[in-house]
C-alpha positions in Angstrom: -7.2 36.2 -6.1 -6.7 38.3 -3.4 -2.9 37.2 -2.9 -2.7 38.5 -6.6 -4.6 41.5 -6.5 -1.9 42.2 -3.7 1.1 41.7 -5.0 0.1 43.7 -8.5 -0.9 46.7 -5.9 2.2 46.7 -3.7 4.7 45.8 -6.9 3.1 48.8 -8.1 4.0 50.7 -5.1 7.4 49.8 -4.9 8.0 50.4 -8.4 7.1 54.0 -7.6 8.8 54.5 -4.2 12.3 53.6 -6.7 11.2 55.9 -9.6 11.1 58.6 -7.0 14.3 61.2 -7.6 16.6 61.7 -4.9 19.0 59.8 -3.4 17.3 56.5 -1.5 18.5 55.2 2.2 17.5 51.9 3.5 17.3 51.5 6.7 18.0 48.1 8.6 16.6 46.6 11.8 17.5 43.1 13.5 13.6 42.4 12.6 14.3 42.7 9.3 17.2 40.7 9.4 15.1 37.8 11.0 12.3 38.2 8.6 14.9 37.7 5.8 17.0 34.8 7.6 13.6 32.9 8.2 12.4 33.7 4.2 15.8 32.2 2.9 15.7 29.6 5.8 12.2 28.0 3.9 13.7 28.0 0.4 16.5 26.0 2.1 13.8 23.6 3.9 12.3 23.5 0.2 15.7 22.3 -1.2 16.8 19.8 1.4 13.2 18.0 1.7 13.3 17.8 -2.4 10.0 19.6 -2.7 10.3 20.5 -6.4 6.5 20.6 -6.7 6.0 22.9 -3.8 2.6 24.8 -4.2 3.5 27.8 -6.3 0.7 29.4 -4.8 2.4 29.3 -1.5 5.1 30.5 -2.1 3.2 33.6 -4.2 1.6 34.1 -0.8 4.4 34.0 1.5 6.0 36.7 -1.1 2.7 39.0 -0.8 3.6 39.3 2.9 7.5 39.8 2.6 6.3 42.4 0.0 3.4 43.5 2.2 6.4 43.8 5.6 8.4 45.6 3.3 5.5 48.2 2.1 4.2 49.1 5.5 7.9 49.1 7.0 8.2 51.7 4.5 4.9 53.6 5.1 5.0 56.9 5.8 0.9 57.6 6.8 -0.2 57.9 10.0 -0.1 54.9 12.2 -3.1 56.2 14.3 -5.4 56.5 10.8 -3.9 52.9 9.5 -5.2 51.4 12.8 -8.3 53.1 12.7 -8.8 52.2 9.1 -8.1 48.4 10.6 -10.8 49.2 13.5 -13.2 50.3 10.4 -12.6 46.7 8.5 -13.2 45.0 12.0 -16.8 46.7 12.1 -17.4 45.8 8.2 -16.7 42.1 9.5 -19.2 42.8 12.5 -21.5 44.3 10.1 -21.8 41.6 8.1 -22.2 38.8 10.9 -25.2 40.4 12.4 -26.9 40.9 8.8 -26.6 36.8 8.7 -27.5 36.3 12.1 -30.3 38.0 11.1 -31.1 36.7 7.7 -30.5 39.3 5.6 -27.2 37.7 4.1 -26.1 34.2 3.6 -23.9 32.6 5.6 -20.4 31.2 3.2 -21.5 28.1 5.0 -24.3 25.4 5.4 -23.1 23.9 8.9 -22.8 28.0 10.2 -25.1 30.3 10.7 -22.5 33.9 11.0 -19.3 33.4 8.9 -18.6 36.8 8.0 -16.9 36.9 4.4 -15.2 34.0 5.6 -15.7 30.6 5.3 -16.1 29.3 8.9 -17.0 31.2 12.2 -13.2 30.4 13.5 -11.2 33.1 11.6 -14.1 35.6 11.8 -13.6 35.7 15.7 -10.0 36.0 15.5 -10.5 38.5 13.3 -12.8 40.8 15.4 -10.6 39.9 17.8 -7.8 41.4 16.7 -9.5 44.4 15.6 -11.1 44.6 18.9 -8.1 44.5 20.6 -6.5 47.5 18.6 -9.8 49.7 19.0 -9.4 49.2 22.7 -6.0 50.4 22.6 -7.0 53.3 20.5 -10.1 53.7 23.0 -7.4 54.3 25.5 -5.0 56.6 23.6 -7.6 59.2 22.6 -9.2 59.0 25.7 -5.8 60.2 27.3 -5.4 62.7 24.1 -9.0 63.9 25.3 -10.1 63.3 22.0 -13.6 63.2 22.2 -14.9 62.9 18.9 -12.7 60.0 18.0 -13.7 58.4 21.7 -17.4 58.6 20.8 -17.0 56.9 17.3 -14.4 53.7 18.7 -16.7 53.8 21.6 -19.8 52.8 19.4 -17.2 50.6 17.0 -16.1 48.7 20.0 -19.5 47.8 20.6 -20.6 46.3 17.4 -17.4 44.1 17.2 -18.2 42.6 20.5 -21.9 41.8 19.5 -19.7 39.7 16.2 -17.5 38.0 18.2 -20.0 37.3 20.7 -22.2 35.8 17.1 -19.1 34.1 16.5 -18.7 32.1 19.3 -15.0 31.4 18.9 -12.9 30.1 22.4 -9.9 31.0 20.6 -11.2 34.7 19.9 -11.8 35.3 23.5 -8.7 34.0 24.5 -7.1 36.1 22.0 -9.1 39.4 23.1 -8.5 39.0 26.9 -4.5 38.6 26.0 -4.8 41.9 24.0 -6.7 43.6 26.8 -4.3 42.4 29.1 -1.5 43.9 27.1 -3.6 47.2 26.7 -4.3 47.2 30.9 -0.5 46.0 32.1 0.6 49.8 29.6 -1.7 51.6 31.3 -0.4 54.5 33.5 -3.0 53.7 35.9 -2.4 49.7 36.0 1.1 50.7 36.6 0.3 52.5 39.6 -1.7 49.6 41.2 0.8 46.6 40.5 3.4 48.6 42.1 1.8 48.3 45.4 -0.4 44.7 44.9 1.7 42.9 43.0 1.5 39.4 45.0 -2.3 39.9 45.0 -3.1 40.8 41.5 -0.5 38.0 40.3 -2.6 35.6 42.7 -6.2 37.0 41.4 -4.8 36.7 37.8 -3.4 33.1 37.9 -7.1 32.4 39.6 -9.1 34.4 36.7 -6.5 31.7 34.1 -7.7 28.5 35.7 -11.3 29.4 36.4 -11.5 30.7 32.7 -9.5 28.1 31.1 -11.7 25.5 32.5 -15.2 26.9 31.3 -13.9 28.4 27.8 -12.8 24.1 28.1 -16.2 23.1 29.1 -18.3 25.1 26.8 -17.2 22.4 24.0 -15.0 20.0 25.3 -15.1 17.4 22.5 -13.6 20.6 20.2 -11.2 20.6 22.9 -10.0 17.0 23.0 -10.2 17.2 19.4 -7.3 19.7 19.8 -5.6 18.0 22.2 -5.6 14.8 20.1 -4.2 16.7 17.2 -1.2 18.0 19.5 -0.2 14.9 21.0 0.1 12.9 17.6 2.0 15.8 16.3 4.7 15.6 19.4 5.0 12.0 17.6 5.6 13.9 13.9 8.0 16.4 15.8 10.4 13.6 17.6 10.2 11.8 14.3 11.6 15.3 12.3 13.4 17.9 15.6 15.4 19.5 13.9 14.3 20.3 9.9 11.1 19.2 10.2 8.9 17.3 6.7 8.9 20.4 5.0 6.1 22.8 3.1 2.8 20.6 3.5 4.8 17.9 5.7 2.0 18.2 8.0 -0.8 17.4 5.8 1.0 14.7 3.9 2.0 13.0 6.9 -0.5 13.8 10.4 -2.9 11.0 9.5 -0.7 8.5 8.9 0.8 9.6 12.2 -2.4 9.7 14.1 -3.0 5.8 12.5 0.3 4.8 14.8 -1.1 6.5 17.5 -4.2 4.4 17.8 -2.5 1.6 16.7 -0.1 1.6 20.4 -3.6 3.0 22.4 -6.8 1.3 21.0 -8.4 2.3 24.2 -7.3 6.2 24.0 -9.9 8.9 26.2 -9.2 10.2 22.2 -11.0 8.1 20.1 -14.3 9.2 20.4 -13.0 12.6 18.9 -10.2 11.1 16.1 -11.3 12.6 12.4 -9.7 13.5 9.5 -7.2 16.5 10.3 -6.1 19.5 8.1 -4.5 22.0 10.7 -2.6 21.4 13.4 -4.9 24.3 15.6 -1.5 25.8 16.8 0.8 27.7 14.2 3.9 27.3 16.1 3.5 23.4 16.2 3.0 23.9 12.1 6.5 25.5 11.9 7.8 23.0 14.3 6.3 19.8 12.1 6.9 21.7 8.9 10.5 23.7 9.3 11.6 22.4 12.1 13.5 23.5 15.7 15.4 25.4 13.7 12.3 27.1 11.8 10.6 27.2 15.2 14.0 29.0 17.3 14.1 31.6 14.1 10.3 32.8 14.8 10.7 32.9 18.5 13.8 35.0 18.1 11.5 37.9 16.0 8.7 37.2 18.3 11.4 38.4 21.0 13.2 41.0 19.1 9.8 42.8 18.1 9.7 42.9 22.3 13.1 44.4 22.4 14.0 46.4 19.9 10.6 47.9 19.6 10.4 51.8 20.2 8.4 52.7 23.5 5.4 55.2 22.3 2.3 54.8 22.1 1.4 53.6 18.8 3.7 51.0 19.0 2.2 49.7 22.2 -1.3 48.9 20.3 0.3 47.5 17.7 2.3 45.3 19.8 -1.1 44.4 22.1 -2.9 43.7 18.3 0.0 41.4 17.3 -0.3 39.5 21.0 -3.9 38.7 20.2 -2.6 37.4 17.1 0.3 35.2 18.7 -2.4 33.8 21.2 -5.0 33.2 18.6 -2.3 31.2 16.7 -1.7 29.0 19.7 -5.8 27.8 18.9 -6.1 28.5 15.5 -4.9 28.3 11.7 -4.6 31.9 10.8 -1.5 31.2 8.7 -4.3 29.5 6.2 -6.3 32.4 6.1 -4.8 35.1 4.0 -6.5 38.2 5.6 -5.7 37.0 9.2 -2.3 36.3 8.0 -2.1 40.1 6.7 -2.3 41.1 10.0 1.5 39.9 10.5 3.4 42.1 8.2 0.7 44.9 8.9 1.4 44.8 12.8 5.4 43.9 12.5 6.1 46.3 9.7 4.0 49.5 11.3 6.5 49.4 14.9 9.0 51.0 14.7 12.2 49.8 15.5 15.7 51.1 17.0 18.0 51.2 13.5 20.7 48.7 13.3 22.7 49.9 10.0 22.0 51.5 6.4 23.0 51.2 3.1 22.0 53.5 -0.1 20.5 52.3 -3.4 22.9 53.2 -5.8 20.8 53.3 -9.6 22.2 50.1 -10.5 20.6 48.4 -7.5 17.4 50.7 -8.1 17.3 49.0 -11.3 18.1 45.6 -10.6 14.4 45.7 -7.9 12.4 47.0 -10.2 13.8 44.4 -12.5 12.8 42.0 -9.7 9.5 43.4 -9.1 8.5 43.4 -13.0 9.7 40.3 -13.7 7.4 38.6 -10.5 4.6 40.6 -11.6 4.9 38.7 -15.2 4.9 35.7 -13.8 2.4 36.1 -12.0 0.4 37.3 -14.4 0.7 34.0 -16.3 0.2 31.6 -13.4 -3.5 33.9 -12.5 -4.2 32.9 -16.4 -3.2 29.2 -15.6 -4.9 29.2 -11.7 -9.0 30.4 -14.2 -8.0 28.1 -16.6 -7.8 25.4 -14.1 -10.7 26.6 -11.6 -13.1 26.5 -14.8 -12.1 22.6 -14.9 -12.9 22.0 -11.4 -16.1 23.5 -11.2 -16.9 21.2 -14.5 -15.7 18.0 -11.7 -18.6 18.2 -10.0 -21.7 18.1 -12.9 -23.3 15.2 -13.7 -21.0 14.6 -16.7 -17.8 16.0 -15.9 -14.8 15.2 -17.0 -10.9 14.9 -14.9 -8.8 17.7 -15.4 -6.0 17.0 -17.7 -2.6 15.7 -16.6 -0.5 18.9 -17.3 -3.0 20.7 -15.1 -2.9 18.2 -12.7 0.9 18.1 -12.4 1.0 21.7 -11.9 -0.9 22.0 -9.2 -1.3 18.7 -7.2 1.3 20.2 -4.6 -1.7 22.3 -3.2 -3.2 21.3 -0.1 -6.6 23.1 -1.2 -6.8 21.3 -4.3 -6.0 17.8 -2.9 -8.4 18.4 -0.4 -11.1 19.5 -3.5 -10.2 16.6 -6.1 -10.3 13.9 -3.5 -13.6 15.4 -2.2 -14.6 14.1 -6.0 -13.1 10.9 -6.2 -14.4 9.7 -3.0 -18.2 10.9 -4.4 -17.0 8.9 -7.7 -15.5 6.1 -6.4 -13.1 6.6 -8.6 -11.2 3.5 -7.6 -9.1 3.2 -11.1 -7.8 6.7 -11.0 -4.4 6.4 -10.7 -3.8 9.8 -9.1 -5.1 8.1 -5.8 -1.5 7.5 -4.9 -0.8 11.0 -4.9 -3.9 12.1 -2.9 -2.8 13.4 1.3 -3.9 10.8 3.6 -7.2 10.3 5.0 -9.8 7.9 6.1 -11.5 8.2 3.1 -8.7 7.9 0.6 -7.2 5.3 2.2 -10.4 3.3 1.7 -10.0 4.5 -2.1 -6.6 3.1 -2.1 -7.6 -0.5 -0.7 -10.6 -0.7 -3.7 -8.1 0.4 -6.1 -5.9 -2.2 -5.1 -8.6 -4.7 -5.4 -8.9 -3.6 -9.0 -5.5 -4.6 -9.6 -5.9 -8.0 -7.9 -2.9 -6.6 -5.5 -5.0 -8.1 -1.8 -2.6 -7.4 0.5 -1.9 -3.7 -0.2 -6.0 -3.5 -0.3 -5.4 -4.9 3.0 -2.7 -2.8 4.6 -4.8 0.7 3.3 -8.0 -0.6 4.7 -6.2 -1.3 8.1 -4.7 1.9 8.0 -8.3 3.8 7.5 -9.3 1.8 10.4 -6.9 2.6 12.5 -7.0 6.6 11.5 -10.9 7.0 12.9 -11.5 3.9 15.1 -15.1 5.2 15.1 -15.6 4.9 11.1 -17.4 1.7 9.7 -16.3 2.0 6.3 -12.8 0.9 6.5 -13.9 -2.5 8.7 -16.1 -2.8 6.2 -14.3 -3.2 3.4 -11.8 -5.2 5.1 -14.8 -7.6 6.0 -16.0 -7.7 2.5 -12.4 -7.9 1.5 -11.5 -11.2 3.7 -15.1 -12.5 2.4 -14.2 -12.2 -1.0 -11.0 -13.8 -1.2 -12.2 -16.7 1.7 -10.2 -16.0 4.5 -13.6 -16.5 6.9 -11.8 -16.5 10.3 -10.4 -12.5 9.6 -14.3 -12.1 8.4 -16.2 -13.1 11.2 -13.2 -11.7 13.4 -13.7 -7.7 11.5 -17.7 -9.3 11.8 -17.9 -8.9 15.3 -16.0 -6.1 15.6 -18.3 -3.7 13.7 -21.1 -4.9 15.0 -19.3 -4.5 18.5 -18.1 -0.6 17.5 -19.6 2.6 19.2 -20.6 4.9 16.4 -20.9 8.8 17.0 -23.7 8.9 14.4 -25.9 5.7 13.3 -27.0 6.5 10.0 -28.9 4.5 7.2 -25.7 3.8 5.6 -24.2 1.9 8.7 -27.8 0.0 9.6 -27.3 -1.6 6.1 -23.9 -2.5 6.6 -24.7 -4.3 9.5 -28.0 -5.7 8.6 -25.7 -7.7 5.5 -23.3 -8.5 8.1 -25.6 -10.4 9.9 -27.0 -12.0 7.4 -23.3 -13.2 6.4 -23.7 -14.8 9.7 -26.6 -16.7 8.9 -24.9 -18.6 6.0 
């Protein structure tokens, strides 16, 4: 609801920035050029991978930022008050995160104690991060303005969004804040003074802080680590697969696990396995564009990246903004902000606020002033209509899950299976169901679970060798799960082949599980009394 509630309010906007008398100039930067070339760039991705049932949700999101770069571009507040309204949201976050570390609110989820108004500690850190990173900035540009008042409150702000990142407990936050900080120090006057006579030693003290920091940020929770890593090397499969155009919107959810199968397929003794699960970001946002859009996508964004850098005035304002958006670029290295709308927001917010050395202009004749706000009222329409559809169709999932629930019908499903969310959500349900008739298995993104779905659904249809090849897959997706071995032993049992049973036999009971659980105890208690006959 919030992309919604977004575009209405900056439609709105727009609509009365054109309605405005006098005579209206546009001015152009290469940014903006960039921004546009990489917008039309993913319609053209859309059209060459034939993704006709691309997530219309998406794409409603990626609009809200063009729309959002476009407003603030176009903002004529102070940049100062606009930061510190973003320093103001980073202590509502903090706020909040201390209130659940404390009790007084709940957390948005059971495994987490202090999620913020998000649903996972992860983004909340990146968040405070960020906002952090910007009130340090500011902390330093009032300071220097001898602004004392202003000092005093960002002073006291800075503190209590360090306390919430420190509740957080996010590797990729920290990262994120020291590469702001850094940005903030290297701008200093002061900085500049020192590294013009210690450069070799500061360089040598800084590559030592890296290493030394790098390696216990590594060792605080290594197996999140190597999860990471895992997911990077299977994706440098994906990319050699796809260089140049990549597998389009969602390629990398319809396609990492099938991927990550191959991998442990060619290393069954991988230092990885111990850590292999079921994957839904890639933990780096620039691999995403890579797998996704491509070298192409992937040179497009490094090109704005760069020309944000270049053409970027020098002044003060645009030098927090610019340390703000590197905490962002870093976080993105170890995180999925790109799936988390209000972390996204800080993109367009950051990119559209510096200001930029003009390129060319053009003027909005009244024919073209029509023709936007045309353009705006006819995407506010539909977008009306698709909130309408997007209740109707939450009000059918939240029926999935009681005791007598029914599946959602196939119009609705149609519509909006091409939502990784959703996908995520329904197959959630038929793998509590074991709702191995359900045709719209096929259609499900890849996972351990589904897979194992998809060999039982097979076995339905009497088809034993697809049940086969999806049970084999599973395995080979987690070697560490006992499910899919185990339905490939029953599987083999059922339809005689006994040497493949006591073969799969042996290698369950033979398997290192991370968890032993009452589930897998009475797996392998019938397993051995299979032996016994």
């Amino acid at each position: 609801m919030l992309v919604f509630l977004l575009l209405f309010v900056v439609g709105i906007q727009l609509i009365y920035t054109l309605f405005q008398r006098g005579e209206k100039i546009v001015y152009i930067n290469i940014v903006d050029i960039l921004v546009a070339v990489f917008f039309f760039y993913c319609l053209f991705c859309i059209l060459i991978n034939r993704e006709w049932e691309t997530d219309k949700y998406l794409i409603y999101k990626w609009s809200a930022v063009i729309l959002s770069y476009i407003f603030f571009r176009n903002c004529h507040c102070s940049r100062i008050n606009l930061l510190i309204a973003c320093c103001i949201s980073g202590i509502f976050q903090s706020i909040i995160a201390i209130c659940q570390d404390n009790g007084l609110i709940a957390s948005r989820n059971l495994t987490f104690d202090v999620t913020g108004s998000f649903n996972n500690p992860g983004p909340l850190g990146g968040y405070i991060a960020i906002c952090c990173t910007i009130t340090i900035g500011l902390l330093y540009y009032v300071i220097k303005n001898k602004r004392n008042m202003i000092s005093f409150f960002l002073s006291v702000a800075l503190f209590i969004q360090l306390y919430g990142l420190y509740l957080a407990e996010s590797r990729a936050a920290i990262l994120s804040l020291v590469s702001g900080c850094l940005f903030v120090a290297l701008n200093s006057i002061l900085l500049k003074k020192i590294t013009r006579k210690n450069k070799k030693r500061l360089f040598i003290i800084a590559g030592l802080v890296f290493i030394v920091g790098g390696w216990l940020i590594y060792q605080y929770k290594s197996a999140s680590a190597d999860g990471r890593l895992l997911i990077w090397r299977v994706s440098v499969d994906m990319i050699a697969d796809a260089p140049c155009f990549g597998y389009g919107v969602n390629g990398f959810s319809k396609e990492y696990m099938i991927y990550q199968a191959n991998y442990f397929k060619e290393n069954p003794a991988s230092y990885f396995v111990p850590v292999a699960d079921n994957v839904v970001y890639p933990f780096n946002e620039f691999i995403r564009i890579w797998i996704q859009y491509g070298g192409v996508g992937l040179l497009l964004v490094i090109l704005l990246v760069y020309s944000i850098w270049v053409n970027s005035n020098k002044s003060e304002e645009s030098d927090i903004m610019k340390a703000g958006l590197s905490a962002l670029l870093i976080f993105s290295f170890f995180s999925y902000p790109f799936s988390v709308f209000p972390l996204l927001l800080f993109y367009p917010f950051l990119c559209g606020l510096i200001k930029y050395r003009i390129y060319c202009n053009f003027r909005i004749t009244s024919l073209k002033r029509i023709l936007m706000i045309l353009m705006i009222v006819i995407l506010m329409i539909r977008t009306s209509k698709d909130i309408l559809f997007l209740e109707s169709v939450s009000c059918s999932l939240l029926t999935l899950y009681e005791k007598d629930g029914s599946d959602i019908s196939h119009s609705d499903y149609e519509k909006i299976k091409g939502n990784a969310n959703f996908n995520d959500y329904y197959a959630t349900w038929l793998i509590q169901r074991s709702e191995t008739k359900n045709e719209r298995l096929k259609g499900i993104y890849p996972s351990c679970e589904t897979y194992c779905l998809l060999g039982n659904y097979y076995i339905e249809h009497g088809d034993y060798k697809l049940a086969e090849y999806y049970f084999q897959e599973a395995s080979f997706m987690i070697p560490t799960r006992m499910r899919p071995k185990y339905n490939l032993w029953e599987l083999y049992k059922d339809i005689g082949q006994s040497e493949k049973a006591i073969e799969i036999a042996n290698a369950i009971l033979a398997m290192e599980l991370k968890i032993e659980s009452a589930y897998t105890l009475r797996m392998k208690r019938r397993i051995k009394e299979y032996y016994k006959y």
